[in-house]
C-alpha positions as CSV (number, residue, x, y, z in Angstrom):
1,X,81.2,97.3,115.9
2,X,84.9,97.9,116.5
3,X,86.6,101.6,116.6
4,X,89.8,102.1,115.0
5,X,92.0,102.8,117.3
6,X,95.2,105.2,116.6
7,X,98.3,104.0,117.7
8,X,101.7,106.0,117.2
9,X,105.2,104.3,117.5
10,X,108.3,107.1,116.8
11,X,111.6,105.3,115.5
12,X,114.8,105.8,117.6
13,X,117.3,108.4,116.8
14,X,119.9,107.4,114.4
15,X,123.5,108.0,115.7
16,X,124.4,111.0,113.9
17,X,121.2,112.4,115.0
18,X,122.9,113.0,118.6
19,X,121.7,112.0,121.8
20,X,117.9,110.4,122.6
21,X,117.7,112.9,125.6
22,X,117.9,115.8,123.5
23,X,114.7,114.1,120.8
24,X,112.4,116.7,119.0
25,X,109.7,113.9,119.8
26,X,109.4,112.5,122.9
27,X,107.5,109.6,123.4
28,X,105.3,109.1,127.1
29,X,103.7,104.8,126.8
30,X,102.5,105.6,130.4
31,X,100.6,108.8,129.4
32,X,99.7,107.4,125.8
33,X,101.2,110.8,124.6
34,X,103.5,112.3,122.0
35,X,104.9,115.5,122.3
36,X,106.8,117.2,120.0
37,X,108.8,120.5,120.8
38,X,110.1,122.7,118.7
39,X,112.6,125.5,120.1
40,X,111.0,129.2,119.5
41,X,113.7,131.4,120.1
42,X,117.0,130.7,122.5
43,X,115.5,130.6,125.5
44,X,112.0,128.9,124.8
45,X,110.0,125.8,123.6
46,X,106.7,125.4,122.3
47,X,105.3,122.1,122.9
48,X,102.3,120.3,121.5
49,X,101.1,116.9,123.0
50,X,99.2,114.8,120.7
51,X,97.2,111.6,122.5
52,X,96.9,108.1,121.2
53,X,94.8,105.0,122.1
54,X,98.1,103.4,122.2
55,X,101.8,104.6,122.2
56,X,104.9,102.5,121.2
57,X,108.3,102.8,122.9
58,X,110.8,104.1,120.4
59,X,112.7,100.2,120.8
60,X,109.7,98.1,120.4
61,X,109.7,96.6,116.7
62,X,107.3,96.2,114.0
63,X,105.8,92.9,114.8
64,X,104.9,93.7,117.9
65,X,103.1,97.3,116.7
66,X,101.4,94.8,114.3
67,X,100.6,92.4,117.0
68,X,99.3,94.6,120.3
69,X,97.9,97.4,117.6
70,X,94.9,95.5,116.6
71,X,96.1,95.6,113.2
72,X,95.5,91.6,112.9
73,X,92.0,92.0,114.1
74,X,91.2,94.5,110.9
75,X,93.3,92.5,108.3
76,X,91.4,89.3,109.2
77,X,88.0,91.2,108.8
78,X,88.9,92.6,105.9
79,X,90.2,89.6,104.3
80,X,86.5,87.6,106.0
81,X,84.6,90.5,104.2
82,X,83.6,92.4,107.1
83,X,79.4,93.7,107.3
């Protein structure tokens, strides 16, 4: 039997969001972490890291978050009836 695995893939920043480098969410492939951080007062940040079993670079698309997800794998067992 398979585990689900969790995989988390943040969109880009829009351009009137400002700049990539200065992102709430950053995104870490290499680590297979997200970390989000969220300014406390003027001189600090809190940051929490959250870990996936797979983490998508803001640029990569849709099909391939379907694709290398294991999403197809599922779907198809669903769709066989899956014991």
């Amino acid at each position: 039997m398979q585990r689900v695995r969790v995989v988390a893939r943040i969109r880009p920043k829009l351009e009137h969001e400002g700049k990539q480098e200065d992102a709430v969410v950053q995104t870490s492939p290499t680590t297979l972490s997200v970390t989000l951080r969220s300014p406390t007062d003027k001189n600090s940040v809190l940051l929490k890291a959250f870990s996936f079993d797979r983490v998508f670079p803001p640029g990569a698309t849709q099909a391939t978050v379907f694709l290398e997800s294991g999403v197809t794998t599922l779907v198809d067992q669903a769709l066989d009836g899956y014991r």
